[in-house]
GUMIDREN-106974 format. One record per atom (N, C-alpha, C, O): z negated, y negated, x; residue number from 1; residue in three letters; atom name. Coordinates in pm, 1 decimal. Each point is the difference from the previous one (the first is absolute). Layout:
BEGIN
+----------+----------+----------+-----+--------+-------+
!        z !        y !        x ! num ! residu ! atome !
+----------+----------+----------+-----+--------+-------+
!        Z !        Y !        X ! NUM !    ALA !    CA !
...
+----------+----------+----------+-----+--------+-------+
***
This chain:
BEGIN
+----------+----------+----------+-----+--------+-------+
!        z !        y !        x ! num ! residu ! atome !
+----------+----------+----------+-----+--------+-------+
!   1468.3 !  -6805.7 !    308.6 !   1 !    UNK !     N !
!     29.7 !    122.5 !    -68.3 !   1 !    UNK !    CA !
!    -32.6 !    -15.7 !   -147.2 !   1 !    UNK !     C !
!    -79.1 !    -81.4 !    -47.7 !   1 !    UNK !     O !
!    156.7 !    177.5 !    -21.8 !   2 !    UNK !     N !
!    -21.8 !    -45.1 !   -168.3 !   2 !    UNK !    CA !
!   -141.8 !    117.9 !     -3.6 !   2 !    UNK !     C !
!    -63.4 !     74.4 !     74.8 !   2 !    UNK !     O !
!     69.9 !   -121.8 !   -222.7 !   3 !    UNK !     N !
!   -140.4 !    109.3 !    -81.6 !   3 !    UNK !    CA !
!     24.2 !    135.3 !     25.6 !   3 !    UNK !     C !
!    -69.1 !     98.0 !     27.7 !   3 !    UNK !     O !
!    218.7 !   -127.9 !    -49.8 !   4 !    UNK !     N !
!     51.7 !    161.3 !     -5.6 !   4 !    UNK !    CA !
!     28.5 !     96.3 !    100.0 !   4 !    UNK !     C !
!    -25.8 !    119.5 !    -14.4 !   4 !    UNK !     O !
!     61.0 !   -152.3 !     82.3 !   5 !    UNK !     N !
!     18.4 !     18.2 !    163.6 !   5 !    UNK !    CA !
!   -126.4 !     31.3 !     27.3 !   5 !    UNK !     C !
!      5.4 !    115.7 !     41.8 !   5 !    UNK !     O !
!   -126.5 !   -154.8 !    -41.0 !   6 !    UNK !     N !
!    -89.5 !     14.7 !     55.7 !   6 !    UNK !    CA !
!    -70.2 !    137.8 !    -89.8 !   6 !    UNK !     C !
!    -57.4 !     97.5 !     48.6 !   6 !    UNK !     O !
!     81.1 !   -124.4 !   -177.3 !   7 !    UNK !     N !
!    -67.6 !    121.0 !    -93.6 !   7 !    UNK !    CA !
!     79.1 !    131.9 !     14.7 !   7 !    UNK !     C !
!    -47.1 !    109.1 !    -32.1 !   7 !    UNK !     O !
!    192.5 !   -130.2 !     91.8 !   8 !    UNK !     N !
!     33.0 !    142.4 !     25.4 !   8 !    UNK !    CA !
!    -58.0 !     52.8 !    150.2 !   8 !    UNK !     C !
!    -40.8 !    112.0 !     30.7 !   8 !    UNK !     O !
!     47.8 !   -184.2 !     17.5 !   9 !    UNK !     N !
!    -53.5 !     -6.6 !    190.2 !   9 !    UNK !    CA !
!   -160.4 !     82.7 !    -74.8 !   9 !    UNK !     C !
!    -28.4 !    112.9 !     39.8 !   9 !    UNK !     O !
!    -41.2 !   -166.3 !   -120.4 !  10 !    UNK !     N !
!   -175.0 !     33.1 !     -9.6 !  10 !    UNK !    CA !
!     93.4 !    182.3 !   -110.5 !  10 !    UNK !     C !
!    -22.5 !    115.0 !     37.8 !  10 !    UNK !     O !
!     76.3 !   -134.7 !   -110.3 !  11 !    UNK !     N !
!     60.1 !     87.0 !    -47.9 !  11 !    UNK !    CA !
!     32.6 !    141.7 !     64.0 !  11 !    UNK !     C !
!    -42.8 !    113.2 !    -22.3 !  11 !    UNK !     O !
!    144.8 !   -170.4 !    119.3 !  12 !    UNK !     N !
!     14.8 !    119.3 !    139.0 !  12 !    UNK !    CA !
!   -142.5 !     56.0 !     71.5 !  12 !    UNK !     C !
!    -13.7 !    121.5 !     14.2 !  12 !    UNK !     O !
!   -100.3 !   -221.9 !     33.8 !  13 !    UNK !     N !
!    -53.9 !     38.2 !     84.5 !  13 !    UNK !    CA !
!    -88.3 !    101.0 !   -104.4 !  13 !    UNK !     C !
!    -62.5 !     94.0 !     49.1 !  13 !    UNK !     O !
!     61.0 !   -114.4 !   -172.4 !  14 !    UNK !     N !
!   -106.5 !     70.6 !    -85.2 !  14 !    UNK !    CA !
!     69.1 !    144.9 !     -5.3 !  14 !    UNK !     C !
!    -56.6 !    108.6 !    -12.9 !  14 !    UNK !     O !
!    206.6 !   -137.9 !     27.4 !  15 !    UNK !     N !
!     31.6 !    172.5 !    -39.7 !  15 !    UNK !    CA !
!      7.0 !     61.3 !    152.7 !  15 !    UNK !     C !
!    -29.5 !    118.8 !     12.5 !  15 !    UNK !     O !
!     66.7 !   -193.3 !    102.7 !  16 !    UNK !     N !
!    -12.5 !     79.7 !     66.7 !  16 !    UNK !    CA !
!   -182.8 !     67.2 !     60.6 !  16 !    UNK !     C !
!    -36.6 !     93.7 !     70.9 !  16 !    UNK !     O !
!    -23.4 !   -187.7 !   -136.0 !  17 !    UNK !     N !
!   -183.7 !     35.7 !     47.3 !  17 !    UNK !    CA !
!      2.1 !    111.8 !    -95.2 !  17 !    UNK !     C !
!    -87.4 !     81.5 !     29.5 !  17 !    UNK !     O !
!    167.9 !    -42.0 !   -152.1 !  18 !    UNK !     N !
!    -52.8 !     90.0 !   -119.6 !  18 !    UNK !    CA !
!     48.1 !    102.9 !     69.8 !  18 !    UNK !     C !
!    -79.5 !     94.0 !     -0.5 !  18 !    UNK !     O !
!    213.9 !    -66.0 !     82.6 !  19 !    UNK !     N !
!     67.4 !    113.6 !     59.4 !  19 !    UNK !    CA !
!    -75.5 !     29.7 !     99.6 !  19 !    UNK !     C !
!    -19.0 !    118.0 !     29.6 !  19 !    UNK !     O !
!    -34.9 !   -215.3 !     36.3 !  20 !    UNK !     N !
!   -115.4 !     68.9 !    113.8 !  20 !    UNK !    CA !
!   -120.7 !     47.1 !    -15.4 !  20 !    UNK !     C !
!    -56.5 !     87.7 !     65.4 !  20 !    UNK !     O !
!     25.0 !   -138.9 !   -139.7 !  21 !    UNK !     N !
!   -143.7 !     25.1 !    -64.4 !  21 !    UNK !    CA !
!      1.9 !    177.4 !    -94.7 !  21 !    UNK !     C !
!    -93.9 !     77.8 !    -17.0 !  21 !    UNK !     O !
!    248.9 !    -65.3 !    -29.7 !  22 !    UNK !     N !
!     45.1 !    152.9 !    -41.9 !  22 !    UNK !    CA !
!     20.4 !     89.4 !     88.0 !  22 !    UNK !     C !
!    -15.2 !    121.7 !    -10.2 !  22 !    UNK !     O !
!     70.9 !   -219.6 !    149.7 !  23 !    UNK !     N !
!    -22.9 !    152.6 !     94.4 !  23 !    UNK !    CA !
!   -119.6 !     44.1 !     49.5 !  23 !    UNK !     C !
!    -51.2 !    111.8 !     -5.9 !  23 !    UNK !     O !
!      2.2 !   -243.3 !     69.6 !  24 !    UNK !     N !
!   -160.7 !     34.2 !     31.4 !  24 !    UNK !    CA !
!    -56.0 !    104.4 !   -101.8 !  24 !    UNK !     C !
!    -16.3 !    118.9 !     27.5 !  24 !    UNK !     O !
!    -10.3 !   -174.4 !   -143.7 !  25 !    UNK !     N !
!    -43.9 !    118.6 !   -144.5 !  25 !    UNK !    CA !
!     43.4 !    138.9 !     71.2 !  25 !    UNK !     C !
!    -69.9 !     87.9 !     50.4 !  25 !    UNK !     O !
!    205.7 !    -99.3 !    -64.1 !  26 !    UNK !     N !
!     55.3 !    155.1 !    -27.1 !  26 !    UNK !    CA !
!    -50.9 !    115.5 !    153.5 !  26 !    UNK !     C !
!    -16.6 !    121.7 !      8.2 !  26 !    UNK !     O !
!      7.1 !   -219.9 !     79.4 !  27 !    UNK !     N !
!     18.7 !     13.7 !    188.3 !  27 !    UNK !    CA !
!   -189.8 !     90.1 !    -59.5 !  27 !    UNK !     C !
!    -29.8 !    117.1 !     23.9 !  27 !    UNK !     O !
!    -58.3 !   -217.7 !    -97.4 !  28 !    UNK !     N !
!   -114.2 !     80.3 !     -6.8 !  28 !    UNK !    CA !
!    -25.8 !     81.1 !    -99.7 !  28 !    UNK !     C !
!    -93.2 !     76.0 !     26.4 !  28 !    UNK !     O !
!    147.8 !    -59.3 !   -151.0 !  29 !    UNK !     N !
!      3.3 !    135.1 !    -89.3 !  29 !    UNK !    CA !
!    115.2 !     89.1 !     71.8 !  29 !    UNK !     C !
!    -56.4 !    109.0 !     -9.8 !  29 !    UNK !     O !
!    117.3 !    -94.7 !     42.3 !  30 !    UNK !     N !
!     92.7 !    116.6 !     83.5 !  30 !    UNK !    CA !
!   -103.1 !    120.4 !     43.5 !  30 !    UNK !     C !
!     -6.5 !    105.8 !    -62.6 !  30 !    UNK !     O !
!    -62.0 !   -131.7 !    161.8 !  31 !    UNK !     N !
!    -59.8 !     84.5 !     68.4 !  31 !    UNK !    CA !
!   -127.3 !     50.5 !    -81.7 !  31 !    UNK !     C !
!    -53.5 !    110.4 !     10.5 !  31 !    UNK !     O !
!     14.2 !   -223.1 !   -100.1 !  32 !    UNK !     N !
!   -121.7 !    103.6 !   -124.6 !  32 !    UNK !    CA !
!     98.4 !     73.2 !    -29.8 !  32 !    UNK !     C !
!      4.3 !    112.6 !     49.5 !  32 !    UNK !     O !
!     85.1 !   -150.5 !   -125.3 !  33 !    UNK !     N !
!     57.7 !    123.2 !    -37.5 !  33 !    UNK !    CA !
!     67.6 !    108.3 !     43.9 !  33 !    UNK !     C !
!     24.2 !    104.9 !    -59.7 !  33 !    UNK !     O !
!     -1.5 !   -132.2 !    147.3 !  34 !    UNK !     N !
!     56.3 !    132.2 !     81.3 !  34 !    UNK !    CA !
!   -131.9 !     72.8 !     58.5 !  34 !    UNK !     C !
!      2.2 !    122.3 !     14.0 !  34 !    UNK !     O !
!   -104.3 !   -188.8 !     16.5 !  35 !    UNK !     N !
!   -124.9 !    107.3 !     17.9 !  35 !    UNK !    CA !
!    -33.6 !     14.7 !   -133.8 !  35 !    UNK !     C !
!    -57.3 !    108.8 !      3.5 !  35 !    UNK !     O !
!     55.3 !   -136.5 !    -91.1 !  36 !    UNK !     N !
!     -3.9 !     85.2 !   -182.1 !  36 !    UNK !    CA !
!     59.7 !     84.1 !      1.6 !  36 !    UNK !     C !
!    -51.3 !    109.2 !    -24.6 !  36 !    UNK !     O !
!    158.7 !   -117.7 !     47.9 !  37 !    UNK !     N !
!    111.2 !    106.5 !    -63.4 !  37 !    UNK !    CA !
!    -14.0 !    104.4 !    135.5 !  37 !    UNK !     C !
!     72.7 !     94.1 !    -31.7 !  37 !    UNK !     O !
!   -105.8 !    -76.7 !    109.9 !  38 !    UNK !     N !
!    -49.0 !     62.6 !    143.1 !  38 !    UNK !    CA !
!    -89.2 !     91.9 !    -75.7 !  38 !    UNK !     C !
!     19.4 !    121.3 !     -7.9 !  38 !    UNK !     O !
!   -119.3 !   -185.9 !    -48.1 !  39 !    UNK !     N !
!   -169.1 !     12.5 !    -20.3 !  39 !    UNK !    CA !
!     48.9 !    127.2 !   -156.2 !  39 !    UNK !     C !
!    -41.1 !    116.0 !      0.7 !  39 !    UNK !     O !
!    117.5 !   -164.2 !   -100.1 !  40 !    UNK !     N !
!     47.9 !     87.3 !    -92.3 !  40 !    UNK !    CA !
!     91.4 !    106.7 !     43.4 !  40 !    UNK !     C !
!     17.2 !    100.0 !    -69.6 !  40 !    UNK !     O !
!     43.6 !   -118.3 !    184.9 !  41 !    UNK !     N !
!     84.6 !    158.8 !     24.3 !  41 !    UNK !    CA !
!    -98.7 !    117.0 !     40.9 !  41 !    UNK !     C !
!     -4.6 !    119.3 !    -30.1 !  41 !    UNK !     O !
!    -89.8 !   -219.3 !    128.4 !  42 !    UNK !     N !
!   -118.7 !    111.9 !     65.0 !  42 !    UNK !    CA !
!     -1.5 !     92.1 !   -113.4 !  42 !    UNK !     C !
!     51.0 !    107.4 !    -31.7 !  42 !    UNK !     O !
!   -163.7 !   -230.2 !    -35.6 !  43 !    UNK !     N !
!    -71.2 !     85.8 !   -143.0 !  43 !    UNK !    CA !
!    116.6 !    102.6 !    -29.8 !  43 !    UNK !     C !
!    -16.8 !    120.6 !     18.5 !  43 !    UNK !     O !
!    116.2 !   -164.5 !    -57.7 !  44 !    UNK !     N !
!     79.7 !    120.1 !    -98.0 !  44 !    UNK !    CA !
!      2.1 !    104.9 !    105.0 !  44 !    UNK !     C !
!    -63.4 !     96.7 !    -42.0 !  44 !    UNK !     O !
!    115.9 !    -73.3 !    175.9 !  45 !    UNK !     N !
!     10.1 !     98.4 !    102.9 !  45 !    UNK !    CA !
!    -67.8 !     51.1 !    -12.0 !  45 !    UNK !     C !
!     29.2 !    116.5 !    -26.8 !  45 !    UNK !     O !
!   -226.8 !   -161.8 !     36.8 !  46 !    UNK !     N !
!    -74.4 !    112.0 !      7.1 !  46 !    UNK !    CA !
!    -40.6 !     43.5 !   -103.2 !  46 !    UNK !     C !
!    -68.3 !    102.4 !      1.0 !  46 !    UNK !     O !
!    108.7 !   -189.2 !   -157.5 !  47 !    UNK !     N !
!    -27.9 !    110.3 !   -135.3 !  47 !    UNK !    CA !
!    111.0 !    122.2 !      0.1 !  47 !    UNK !     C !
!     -1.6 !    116.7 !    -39.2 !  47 !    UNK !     O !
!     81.3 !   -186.9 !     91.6 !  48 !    UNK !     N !
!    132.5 !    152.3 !     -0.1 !  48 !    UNK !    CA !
!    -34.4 !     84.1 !    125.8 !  48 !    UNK !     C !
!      7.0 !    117.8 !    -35.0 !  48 !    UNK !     O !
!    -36.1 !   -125.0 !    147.3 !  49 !    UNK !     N !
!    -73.1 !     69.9 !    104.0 !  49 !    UNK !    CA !
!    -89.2 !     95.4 !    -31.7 !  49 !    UNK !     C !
!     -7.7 !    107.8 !     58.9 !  49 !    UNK !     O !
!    -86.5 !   -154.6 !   -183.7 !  50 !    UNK !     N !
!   -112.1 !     58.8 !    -79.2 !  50 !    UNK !    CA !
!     38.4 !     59.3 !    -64.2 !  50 !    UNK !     C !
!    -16.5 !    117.4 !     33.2 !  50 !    UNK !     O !
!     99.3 !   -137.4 !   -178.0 !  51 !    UNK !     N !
!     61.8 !     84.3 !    -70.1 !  51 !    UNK !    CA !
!     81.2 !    110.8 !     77.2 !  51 !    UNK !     C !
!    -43.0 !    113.0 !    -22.9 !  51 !    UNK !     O !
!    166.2 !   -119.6 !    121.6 !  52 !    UNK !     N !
!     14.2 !    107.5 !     86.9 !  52 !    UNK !    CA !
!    -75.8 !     66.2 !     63.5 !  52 !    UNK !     C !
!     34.6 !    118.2 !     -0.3 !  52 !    UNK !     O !
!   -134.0 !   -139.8 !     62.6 !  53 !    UNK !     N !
!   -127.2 !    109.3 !     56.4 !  53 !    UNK !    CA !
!    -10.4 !     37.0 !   -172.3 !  53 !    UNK !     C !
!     98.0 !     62.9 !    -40.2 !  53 !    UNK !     O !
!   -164.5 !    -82.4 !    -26.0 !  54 !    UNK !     N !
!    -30.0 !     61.5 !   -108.7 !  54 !    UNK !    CA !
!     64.2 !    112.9 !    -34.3 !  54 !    UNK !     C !
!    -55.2 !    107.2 !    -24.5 !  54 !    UNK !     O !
!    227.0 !   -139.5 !     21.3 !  55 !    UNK !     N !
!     75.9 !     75.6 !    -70.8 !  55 !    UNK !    CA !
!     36.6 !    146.7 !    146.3 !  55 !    UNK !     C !
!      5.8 !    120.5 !    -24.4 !  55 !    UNK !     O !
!      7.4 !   -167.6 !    125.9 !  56 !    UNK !     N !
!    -27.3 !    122.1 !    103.5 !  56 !    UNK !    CA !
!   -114.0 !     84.2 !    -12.7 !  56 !    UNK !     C !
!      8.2 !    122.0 !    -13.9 !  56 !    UNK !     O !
!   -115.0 !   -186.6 !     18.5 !  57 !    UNK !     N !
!   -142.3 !    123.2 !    -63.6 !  57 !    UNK !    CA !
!    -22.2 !     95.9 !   -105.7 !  57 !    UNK !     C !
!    -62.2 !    106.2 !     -2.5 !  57 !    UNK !     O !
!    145.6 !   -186.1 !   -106.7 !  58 !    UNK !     N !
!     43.5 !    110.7 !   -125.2 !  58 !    UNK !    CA !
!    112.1 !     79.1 !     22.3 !  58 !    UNK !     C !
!      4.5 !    115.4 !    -42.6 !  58 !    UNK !     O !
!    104.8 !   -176.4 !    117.8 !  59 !    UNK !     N !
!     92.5 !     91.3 !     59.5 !  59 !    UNK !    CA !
!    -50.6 !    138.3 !     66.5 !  59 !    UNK !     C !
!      5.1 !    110.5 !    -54.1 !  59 !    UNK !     O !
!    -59.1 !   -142.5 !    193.5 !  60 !    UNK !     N !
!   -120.0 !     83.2 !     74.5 !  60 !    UNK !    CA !
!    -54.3 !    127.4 !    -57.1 !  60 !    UNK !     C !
!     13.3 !    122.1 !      8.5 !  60 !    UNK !     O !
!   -114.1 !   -258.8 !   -100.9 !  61 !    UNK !     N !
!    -84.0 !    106.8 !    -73.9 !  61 !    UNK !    CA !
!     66.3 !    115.8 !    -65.6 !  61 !    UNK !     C !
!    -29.9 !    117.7 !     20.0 !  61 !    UNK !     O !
!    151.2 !   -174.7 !   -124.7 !  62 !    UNK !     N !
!     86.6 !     71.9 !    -69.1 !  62 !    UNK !    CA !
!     14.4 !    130.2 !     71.7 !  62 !    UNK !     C !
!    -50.3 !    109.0 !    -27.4 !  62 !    UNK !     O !
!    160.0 !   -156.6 !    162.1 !  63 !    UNK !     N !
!     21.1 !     91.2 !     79.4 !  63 !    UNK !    CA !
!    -27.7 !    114.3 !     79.0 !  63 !    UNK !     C !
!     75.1 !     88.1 !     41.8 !  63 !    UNK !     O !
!   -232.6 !   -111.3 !    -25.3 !  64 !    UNK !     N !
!    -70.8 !     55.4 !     25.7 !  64 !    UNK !    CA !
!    -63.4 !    116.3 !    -82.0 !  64 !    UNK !     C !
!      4.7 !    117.4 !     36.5 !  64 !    UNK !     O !
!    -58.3 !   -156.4 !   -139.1 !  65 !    UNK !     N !
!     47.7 !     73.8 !   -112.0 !  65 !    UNK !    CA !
!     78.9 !    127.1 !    -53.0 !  65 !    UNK !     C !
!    -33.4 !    112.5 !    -37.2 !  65 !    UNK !     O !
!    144.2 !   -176.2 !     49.7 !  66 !    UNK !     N !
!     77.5 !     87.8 !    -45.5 !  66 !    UNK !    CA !
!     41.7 !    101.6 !    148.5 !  66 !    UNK !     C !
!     59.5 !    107.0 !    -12.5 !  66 !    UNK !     O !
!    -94.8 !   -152.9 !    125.2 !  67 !    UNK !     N !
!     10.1 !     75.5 !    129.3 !  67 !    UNK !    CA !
!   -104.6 !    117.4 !    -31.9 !  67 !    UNK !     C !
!     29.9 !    119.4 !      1.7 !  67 !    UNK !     O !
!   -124.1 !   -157.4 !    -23.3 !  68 !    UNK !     N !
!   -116.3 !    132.5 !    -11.5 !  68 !    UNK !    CA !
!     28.2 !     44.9 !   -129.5 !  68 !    UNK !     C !
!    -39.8 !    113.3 !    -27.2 !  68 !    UNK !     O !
!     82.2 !   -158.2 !    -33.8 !  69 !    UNK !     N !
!     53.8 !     83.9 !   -147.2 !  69 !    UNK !    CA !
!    116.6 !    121.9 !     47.7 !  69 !    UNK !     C !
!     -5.1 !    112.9 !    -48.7 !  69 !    UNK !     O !
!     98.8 !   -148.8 !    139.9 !  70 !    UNK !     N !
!     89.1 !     36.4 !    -10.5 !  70 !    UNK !    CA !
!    -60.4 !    135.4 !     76.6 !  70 !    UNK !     C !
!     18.4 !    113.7 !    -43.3 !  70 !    UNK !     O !
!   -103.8 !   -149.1 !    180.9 !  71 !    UNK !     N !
!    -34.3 !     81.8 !    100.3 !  71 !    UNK !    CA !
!    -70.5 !    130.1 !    -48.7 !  71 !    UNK !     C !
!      9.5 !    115.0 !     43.0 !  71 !    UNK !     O !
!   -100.7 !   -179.3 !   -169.8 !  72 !    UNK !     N !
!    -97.7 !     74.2 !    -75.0 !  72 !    UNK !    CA !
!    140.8 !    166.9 !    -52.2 !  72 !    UNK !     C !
!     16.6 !    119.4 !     25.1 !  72 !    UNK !     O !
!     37.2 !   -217.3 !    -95.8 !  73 !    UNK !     N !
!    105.3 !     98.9 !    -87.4 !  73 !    UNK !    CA !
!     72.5 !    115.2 !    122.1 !  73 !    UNK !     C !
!     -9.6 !    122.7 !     -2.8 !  73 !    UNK !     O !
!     86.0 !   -212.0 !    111.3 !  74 !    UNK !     N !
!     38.3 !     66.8 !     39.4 !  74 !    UNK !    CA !
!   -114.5 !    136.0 !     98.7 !  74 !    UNK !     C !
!     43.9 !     95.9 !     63.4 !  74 !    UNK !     O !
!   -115.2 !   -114.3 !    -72.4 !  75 !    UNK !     N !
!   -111.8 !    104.1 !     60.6 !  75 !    UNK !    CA !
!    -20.2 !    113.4 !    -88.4 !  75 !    UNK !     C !
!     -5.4 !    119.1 !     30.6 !  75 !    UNK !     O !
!     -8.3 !   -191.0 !   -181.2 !  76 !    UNK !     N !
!     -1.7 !    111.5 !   -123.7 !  76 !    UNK !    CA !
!    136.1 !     67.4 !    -10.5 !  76 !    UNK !     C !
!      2.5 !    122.5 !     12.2 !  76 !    UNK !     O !
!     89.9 !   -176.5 !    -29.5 !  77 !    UNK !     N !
!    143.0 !     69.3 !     66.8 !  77 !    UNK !    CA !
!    -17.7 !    107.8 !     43.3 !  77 !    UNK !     C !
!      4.8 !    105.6 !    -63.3 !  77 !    UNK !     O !
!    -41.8 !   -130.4 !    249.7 !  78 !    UNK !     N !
!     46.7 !     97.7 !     74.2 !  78 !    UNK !    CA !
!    -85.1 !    104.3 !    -53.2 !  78 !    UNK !     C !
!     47.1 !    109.9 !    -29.5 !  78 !    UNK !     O !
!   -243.3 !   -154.7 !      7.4 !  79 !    UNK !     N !
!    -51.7 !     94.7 !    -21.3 !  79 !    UNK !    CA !
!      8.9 !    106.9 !   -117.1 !  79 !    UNK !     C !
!    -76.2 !     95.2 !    -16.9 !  79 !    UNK !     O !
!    205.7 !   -138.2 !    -74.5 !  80 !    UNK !     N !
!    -10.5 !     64.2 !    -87.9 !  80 !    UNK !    CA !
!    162.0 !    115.1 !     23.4 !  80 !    UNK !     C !
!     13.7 !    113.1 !    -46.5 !  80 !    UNK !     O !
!    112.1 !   -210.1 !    152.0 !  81 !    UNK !     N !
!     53.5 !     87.0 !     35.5 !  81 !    UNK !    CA !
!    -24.1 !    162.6 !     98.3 !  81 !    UNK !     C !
!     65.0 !    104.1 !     10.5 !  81 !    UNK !     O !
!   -174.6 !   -148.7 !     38.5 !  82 !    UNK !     N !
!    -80.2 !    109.3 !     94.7 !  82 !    UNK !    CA !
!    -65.9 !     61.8 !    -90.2 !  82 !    UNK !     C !
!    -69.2 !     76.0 !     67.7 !  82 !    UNK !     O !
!     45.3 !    -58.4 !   -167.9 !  83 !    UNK !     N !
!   -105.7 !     67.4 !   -153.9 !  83 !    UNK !    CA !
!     74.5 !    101.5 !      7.8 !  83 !    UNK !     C !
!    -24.2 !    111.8 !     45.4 !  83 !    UNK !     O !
!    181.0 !   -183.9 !   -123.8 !  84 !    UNK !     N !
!     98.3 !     47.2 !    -36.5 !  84 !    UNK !    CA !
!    134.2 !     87.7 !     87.1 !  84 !    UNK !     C !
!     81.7 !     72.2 !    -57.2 !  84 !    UNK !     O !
!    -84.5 !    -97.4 !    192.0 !  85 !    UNK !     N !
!     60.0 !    115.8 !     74.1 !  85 !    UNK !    CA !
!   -145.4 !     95.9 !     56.8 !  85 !    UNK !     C !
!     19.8 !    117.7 !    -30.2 !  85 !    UNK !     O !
!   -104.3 !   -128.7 !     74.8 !  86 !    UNK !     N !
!   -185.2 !    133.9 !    -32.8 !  86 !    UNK !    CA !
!     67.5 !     71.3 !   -127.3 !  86 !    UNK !     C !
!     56.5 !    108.6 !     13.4 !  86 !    UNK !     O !
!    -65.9 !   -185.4 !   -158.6 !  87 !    UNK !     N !
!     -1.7 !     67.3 !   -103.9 !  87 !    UNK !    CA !
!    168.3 !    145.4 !     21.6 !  87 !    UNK !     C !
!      3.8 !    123.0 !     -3.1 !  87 !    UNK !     O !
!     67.4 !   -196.0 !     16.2 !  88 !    UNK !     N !
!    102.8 !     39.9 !     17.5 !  88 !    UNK !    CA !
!     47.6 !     90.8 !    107.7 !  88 !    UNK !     C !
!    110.2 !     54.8 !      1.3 !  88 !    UNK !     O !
!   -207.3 !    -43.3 !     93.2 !  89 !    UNK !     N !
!    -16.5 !    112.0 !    123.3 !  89 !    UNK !    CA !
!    -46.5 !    105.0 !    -41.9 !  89 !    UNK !     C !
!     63.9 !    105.2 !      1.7 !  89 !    UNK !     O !
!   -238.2 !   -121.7 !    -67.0 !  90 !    UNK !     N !
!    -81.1 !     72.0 !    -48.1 !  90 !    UNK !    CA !
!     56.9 !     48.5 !   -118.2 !  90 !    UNK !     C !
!    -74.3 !     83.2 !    -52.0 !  90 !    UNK !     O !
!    201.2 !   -107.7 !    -24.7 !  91 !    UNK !     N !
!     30.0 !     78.4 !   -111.8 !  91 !    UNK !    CA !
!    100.2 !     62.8 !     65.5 !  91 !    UNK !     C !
!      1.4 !    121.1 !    -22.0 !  91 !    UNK !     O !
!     87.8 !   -163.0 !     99.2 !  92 !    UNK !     N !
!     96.6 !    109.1 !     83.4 !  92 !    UNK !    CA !
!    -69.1 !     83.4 !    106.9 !  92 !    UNK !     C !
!     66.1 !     84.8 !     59.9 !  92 !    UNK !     O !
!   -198.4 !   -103.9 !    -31.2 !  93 !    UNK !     N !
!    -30.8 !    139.7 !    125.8 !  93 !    UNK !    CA !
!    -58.6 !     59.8 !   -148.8 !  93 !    UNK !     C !
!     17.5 !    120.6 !     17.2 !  93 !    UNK !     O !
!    -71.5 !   -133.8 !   -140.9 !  94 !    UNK !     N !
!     -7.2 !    104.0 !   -110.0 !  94 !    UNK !    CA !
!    102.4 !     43.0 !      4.1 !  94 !    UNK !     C !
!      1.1 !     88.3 !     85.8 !  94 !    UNK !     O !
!    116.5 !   -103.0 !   -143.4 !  95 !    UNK !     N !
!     78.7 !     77.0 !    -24.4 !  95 !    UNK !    CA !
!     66.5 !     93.3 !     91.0 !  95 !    UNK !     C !
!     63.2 !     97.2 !    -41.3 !  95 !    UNK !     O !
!    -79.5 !   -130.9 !    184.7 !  96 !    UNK !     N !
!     28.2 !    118.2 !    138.4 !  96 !    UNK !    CA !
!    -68.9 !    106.9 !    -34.8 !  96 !    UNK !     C !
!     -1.6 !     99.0 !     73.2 !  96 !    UNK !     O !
+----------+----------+----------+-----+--------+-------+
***
C-alpha cells in the first residue's frame, strides 16, 4: 500500500471516531439540557402562578370592597327612601 492510501484510511478512521465521539457528546448534553430547560419553565410557571395569586387577591380584595361599598350605599338609599315617603305621608295626613 502507498503512503497515501494508508494516510487517507488513518484519515477516514479519524473522522469517523470525530462523528462518534459528537454523538456520544450530544447523546449526553441532550438530556442536561432538556432537564435545564424543564428546570427554567418550572421557575417561570410558579413566578407567574405567584404573580396571578397576587393579582386575584387585589382583584378580591378590590371586589370586596367595592361589594360593601356598594351594600353600605345601597342601605343609605333605601333608608333614606323610607325618610322620604314618612316625610311625605306625615305632610299629607297634615294637610287632611
Amino acid at each position: 500500500m502507498e503512503s497515501k492510501q494508508k494516510m487517507a484510511i488513518a484519515g477516514s478512521g479519524l473522522i469517523a471516531a470525530g462523528i462518534g465521539l459528537g454523538i456520544v457528546g450530544a447523546a449526553l448534553i441532550v438530556p442536561a439540557a432538556v432537564a435545564w430547560t424543564v428546570r427554567l419553565v418550572e421557575k417561570g410557571a410558579d413566578g407567574f402562578t405567584a404573580k396571578v395569586e397576587g393579582a386575584s387577591k387585589t382583584v378580591g380584595t378590590v371586589a370586596g370592597t367595592l361589594h360593601r361599598s356598594f351594600t353600605e350605599a345601597k342601605r343609605a338609599g333605601v333608608a333614606e327612601i323610607k325618610r322620604s315617603r314618612s316625610n311625605e305621608r306625615s305632610v299629607a295626613g297634615r294637610m287632611l
